[in-house]
LOVEX-456181 format. One record per residue (C-alpha): residue number from 1; x, y, z negated; residue in three letters. Coordinates in Angstrom, 1 decimal. Layout:
NUM; X; Y; Z; ALA
...
This chain:
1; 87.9; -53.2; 168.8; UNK
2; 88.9; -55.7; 171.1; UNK
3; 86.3; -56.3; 173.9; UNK
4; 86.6; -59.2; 176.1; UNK
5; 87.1; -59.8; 180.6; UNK
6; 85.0; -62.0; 181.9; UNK
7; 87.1; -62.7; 185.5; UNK
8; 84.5; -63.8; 187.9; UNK
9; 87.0; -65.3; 190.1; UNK
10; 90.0; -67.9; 191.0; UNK
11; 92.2; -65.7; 192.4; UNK
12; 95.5; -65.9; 191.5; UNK
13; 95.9; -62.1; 192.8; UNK
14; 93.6; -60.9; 190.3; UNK
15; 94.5; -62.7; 187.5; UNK
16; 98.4; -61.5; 187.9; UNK
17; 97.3; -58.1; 188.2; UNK
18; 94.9; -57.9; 185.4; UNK
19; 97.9; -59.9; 183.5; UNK
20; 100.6; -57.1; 184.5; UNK
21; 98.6; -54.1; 183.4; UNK
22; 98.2; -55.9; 180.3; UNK
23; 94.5; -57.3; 180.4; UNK
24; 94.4; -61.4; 179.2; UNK
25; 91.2; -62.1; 181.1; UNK
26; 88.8; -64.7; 180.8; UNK
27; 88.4; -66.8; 184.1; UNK
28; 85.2; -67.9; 184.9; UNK
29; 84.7; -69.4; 188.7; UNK
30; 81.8; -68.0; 190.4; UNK
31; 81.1; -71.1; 192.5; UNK
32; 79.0; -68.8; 194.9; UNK
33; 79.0; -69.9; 198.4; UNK
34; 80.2; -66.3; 200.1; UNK
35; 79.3; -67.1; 203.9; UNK
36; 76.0; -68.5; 202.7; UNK
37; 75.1; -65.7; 200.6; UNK
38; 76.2; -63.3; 203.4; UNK
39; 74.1; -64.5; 205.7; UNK
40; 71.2; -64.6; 203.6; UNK
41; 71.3; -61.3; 203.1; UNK
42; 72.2; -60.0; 206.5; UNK
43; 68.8; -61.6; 207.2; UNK
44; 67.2; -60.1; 204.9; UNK
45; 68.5; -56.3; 204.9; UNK
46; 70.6; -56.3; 208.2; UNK
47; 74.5; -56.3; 209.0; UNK
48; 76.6; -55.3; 206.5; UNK
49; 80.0; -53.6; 206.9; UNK
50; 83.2; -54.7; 206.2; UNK
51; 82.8; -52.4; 203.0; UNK
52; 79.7; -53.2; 202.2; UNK
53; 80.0; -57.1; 202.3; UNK
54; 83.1; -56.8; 199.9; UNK
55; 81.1; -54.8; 197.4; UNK
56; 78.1; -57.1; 198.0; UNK
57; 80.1; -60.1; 197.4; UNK
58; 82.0; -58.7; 193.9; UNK
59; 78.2; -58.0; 192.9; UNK
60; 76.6; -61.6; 193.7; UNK
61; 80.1; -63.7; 191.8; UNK
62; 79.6; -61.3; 188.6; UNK
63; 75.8; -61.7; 188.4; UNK
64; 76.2; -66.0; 189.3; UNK
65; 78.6; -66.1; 186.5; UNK
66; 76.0; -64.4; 184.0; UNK
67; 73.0; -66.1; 185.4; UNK
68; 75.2; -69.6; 185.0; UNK
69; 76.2; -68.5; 181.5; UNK
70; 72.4; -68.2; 180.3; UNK
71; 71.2; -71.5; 182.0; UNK
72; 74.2; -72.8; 180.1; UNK
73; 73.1; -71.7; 177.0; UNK
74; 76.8; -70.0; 176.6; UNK
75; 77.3; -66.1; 175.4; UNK
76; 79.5; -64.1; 177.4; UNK
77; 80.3; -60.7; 175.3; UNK
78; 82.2; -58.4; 177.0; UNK
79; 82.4; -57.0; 180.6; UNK
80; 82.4; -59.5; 183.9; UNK
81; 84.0; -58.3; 186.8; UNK
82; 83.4; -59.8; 190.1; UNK
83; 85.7; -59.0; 193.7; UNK
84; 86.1; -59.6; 196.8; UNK
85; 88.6; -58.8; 199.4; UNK
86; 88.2; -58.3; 203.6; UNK
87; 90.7; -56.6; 206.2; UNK
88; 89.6; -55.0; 208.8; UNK
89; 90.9; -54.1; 212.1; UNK
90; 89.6; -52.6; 215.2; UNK
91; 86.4; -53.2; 213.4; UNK
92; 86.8; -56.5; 212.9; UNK
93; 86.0; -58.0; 208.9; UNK
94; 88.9; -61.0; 208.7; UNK
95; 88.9; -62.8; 205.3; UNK
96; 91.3; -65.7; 204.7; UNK
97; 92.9; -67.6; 207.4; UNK
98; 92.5; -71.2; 205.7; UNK
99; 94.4; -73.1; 208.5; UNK
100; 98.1; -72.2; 210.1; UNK
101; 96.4; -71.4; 213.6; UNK
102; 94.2; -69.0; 212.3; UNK
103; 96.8; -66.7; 210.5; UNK
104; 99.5; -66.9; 213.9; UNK
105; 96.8; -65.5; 215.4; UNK
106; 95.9; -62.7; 213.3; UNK
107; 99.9; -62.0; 212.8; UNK
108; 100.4; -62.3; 216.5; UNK
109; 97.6; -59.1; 216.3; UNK
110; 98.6; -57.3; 213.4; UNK
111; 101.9; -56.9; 214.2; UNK
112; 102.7; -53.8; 214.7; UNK
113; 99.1; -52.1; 214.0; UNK
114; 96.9; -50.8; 211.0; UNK
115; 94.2; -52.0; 209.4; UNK
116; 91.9; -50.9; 206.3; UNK
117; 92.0; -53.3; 203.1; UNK
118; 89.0; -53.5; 201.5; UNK
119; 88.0; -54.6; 198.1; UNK
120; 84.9; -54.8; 195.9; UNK
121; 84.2; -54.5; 192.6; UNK
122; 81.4; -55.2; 191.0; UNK
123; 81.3; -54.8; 186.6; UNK
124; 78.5; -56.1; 184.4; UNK
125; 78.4; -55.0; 181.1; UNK
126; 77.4; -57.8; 178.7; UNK
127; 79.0; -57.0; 175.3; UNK
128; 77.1; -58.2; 172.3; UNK
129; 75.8; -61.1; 175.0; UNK
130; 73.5; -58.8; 176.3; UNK
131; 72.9; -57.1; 179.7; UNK
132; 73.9; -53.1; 179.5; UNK
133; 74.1; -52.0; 182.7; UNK
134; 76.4; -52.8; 186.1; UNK
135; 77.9; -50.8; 188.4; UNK
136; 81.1; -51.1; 191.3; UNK
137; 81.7; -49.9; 194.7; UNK
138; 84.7; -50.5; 197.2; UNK
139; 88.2; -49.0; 197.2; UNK
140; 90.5; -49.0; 200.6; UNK
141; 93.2; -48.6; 201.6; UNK
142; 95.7; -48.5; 205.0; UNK
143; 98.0; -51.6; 205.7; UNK
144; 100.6; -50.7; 208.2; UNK
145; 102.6; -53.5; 209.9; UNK
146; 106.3; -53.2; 211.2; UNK
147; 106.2; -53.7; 215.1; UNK
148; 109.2; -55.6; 215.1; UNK
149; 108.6; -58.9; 213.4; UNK
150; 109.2; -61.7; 215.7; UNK
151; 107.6; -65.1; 216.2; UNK
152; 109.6; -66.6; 214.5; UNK
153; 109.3; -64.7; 211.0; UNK
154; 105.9; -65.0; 211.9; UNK
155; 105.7; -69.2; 211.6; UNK
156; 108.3; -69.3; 209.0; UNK
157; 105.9; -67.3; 206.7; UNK
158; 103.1; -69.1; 207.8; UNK
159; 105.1; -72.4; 206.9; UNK
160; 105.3; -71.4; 203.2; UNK
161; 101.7; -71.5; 202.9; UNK
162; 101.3; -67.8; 201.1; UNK
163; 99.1; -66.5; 204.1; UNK
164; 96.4; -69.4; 204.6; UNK
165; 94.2; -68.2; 201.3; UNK
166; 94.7; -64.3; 201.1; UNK
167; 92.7; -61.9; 203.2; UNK
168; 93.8; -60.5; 206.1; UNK
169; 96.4; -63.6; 205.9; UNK
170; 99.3; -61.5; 204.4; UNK
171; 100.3; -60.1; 200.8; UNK
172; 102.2; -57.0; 199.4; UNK
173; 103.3; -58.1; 197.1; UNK
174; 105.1; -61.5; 197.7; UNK
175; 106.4; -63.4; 200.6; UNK
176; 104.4; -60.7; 203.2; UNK
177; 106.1; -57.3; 201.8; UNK
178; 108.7; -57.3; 204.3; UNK
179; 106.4; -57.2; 206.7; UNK
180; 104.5; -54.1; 205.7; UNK
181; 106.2; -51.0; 206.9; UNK
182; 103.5; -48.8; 205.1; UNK
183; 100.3; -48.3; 203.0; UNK
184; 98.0; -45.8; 202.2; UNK
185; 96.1; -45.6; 199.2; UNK
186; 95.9; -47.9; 195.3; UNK
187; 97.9; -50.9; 196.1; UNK
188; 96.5; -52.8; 193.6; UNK
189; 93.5; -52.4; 196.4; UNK
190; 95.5; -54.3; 198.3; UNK
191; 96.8; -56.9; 196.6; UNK
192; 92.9; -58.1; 195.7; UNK
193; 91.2; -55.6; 193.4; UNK
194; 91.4; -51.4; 192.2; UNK
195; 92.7; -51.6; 188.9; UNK
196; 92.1; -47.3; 188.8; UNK
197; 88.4; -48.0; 190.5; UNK
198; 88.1; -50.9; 187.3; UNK
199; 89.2; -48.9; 184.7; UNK
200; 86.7; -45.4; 185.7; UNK
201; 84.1; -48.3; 185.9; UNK
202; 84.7; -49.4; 182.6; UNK
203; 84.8; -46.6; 181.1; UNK
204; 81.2; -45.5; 183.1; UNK
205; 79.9; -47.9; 181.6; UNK
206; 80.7; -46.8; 177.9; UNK
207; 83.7; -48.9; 177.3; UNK
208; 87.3; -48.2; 177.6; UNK
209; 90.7; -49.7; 179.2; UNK
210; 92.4; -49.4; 175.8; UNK
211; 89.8; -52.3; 174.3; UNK
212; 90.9; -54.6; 177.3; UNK
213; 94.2; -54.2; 176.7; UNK
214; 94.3; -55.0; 172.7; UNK
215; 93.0; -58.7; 173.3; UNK
């Protein structure tokens, strides 16, 4: 039986890769105010890693789109999945650039070096409208950047825009790849969320990939 994604998100990046493995979710915006909610509960509980705050963030959009959904009076039947995306280098969380200065700067670093991709993933099982159980974690993996590229690669891919709303301000699988000289690790990690680490979590939670993927 066909069982229904709830896509606790706006990213295009997820929605194409959830699309290319054959999943037609449905997207739901979270609306949750990340930096906000961060630093609430950094206050609360203490720092949290680069690691941590992806997995804490995929956990707080899933459960704002289920808590939204019941003030609503709307059923969601199915699974929500919630992510969320941070690179980090020399221990540094960066998430997305937003404005052209920003992202020369973080090229003019990352050229050349490696940095750890991490994404969340949080998945809340809510078929027959219900709450079932949740469970996620983070995936990483290693970006690698060719030492080569020059500044003026650099502005020209800033200039198309692609860089100013990803994290880490670069993509794999676009405009960026010919920037990335290696990567270690699920590239669908990297792109913006685990679709291995989604499909074991599905399936921990009693469903399977197969009833995504027959919508």
């Amino acid at each position: 039986m066909a069982v229904t994604l709830y896509l606790a998100s706006t990213s295009p990046a997820r929605l194409m890769l959830l699309r290319q493995a054959g999943v037609e979710p449905v997207v739901i915006p979270s609306e949750v105010d990340e930096d906000a909610a961060v630093e609430r509960h950094e206050a609360e509980h203490g720092t949290l890693s680069p690691a941590e705050m992806v997995a804490f963030l995929g956990r707080v959009k899933a459960e704002a789109v289920v808590e939204a959904a019941a003030e609503a009076s709307e059923v969601l039947d199915g699974f929500v999945v919630g992510g969320d995306s941070a690179f980090e280098i020399e221990g540094v969380a960066y998430g997305k650039p937003h404005t052209p200065e920003r992202a020369r700067e973080r090229w003019q670093m990352q050229r050349g070096a490696t940095g750890t991709l991490h994404s969340g993933l949080w998945v809340i099982d809510h078929r027959g409208g219900r709450l079932n159980g949740a469970t996620g974690g983070t995936t990483s993996a290693t970006v690698t950047f060719a030492d080569d590229i020059t500044d003026d690669e650099i502005d020209d891919y800033i200039a198309t825009g692609e860089p100013l709303e990803v994290a880490g301000a670069f993509t794999i699988d676009s405009l960026g790849a010919p920037f990335i000289q290696r990567i270690e690790g699920d590239p669908s990690t990297v792109v913006g969320m685990s679709l291995p680490a989604l499909r074991r979590t599905v399936n921990a939670l009693g469903g399977s990939w197969s009833s995504l993927r027959n919508r």
